[in-house]
C-alpha positions in Angstrom: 15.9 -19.8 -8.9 15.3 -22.5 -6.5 12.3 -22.3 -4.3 11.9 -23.4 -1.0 8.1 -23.7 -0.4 7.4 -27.2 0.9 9.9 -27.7 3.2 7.8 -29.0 6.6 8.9 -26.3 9.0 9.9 -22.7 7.5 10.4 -20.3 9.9 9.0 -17.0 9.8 11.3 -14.3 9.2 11.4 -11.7 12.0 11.1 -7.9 10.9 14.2 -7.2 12.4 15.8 -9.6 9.5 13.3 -8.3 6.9 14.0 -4.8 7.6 17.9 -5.2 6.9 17.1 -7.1 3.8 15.3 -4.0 2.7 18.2 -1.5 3.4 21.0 -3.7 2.2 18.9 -2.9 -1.6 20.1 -0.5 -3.4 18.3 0.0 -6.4 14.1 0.2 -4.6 13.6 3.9 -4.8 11.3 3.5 -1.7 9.6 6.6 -1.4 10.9 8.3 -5.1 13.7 8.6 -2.6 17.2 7.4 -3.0 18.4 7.9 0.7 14.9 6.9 2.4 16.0 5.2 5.8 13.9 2.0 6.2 13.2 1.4 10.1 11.1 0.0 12.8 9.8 3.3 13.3 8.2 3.9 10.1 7.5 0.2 8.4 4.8 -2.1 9.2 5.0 -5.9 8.3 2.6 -8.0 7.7 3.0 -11.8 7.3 0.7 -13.0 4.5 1.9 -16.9 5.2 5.4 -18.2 6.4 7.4 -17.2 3.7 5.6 -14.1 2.1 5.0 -10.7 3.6 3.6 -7.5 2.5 6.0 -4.7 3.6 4.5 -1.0 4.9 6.7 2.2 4.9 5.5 5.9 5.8 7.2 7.9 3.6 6.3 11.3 4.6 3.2 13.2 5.8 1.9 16.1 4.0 -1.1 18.5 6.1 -3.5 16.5 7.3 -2.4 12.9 6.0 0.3 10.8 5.1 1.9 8.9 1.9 2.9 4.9 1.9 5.0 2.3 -0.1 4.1 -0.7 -0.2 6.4 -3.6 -1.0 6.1 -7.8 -1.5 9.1 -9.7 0.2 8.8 -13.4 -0.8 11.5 -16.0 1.0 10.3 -18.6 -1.7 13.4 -17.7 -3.6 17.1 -18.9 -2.5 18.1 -15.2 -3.1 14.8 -13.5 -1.6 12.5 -11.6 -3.7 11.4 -8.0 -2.8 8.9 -6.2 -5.7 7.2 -2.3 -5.1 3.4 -3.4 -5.5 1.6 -0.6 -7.8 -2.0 0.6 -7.4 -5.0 0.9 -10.0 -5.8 4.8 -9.0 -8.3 7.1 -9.9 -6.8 11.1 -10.6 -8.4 14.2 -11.6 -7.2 16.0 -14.4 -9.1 18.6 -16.6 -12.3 18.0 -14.9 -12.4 14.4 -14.8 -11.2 11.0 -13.6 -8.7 9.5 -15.6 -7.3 5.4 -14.3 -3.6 5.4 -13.7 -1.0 3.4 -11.7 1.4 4.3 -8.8 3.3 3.1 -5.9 2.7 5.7 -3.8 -0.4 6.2 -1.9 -1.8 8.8 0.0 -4.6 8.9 2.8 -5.3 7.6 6.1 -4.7 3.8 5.0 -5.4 0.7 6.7 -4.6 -3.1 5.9 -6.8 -5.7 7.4 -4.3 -9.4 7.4 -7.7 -11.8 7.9 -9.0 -10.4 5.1 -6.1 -9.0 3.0 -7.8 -6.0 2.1 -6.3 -2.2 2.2 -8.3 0.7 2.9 -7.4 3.7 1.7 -9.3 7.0 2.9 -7.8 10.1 0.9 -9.1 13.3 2.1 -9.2 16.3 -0.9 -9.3 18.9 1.9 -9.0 18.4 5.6 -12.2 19.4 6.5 -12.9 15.7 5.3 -16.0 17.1 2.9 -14.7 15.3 -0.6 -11.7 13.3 -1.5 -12.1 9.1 -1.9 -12.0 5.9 -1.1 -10.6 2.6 -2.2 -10.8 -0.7 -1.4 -8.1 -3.2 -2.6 -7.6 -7.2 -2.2 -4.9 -9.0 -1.9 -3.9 -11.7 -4.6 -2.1 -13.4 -6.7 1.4 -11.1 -5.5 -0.3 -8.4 -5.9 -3.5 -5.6 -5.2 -6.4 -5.3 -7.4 -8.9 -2.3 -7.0 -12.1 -3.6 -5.8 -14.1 -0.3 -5.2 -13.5 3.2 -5.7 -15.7 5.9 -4.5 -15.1 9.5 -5.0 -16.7 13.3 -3.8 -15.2 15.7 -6.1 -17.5 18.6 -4.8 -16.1 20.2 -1.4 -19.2 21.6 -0.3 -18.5 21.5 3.2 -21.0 18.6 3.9 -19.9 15.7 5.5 -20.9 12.4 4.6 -19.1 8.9 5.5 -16.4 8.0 2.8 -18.2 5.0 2.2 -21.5 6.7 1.1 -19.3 8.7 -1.2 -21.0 7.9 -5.0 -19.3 4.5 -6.4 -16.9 5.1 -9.2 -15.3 1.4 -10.0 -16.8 -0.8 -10.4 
């Protein structure tokens, strides 16, 4: 592969160009979906420097909140690069937390591009009383889990996700 990083004056890609990259590829399973349509309408692109981006798609929205993809589309390459980034997660089963990895997230999620971190506010119920939070940072291609705090116990009191009792690390 030959990479272009270096050259004096790369232009950015425009989402428009990004986009049918994306739907021109076959083999991504965006969404566990084989037919997912790939828009303006439900992506969000975010230019992490003039030849890397970090690519959002909604991929459906369950009762109260909504599920994403998240993908890394690097121009470096000659024949561009486009990789599904996978999460460090946090799931009940049989009565306690167990780590795990997926590409799918679900909650109200929000990426900040000055700092490259992703919020991700998952509610249990949506009264809002228990469910999680995560914090993840942007690096080296990829997310790692920073902080991951967790209220198992819908009790019906509210308290701000980021109060809820630290899990990770």
């Amino acid at each position: 592969m030959i990479r272009l990083e270096g050259l004096a004056d790369v232009p950015s890609l425009d989402n428009e160009e990004i986009i049918r990259s994306l739907g021109e590829k076959d083999d991504l399973g965006v969404c566990n979906s084989e037919n997912h349509l790939i828009s303006d309408e439900n992506t969000n692109i975010y230019e992490l420097n003039t030849t890397e981006y970090l690519v959002e798609i909604f991929c459906f929205v369950g009762a109260y909140q909504g599920s994403y993809q998240y993908l890394f589309y690097d121009a470096n390459q000659a024949e561009h690069l486009i990789s599904t980034l996978s999460f460090t997660v946090f799931e009940e089963r049989g009565g306690s937390l167990q780590i795990g990895e997926t590409s799918l997230l679900t909650g109200a999620l929000e990426f900040d591009p000055e700092t490259e971190q992703l919020m991700v506010d998952r509610k249990a119920r949506g009264l809002g009383d228990c469910g999680s939070y995560a914090t993840y940072q942007w690096q080296d291609d990829n997310f790692t889990l920073v902080e991951y705090r967790y209220k198992g116990q819908c009790d019906g009191v509210y308290i701000p996700v980021e109060e809820y009792p630290l899990i990770y690390p």
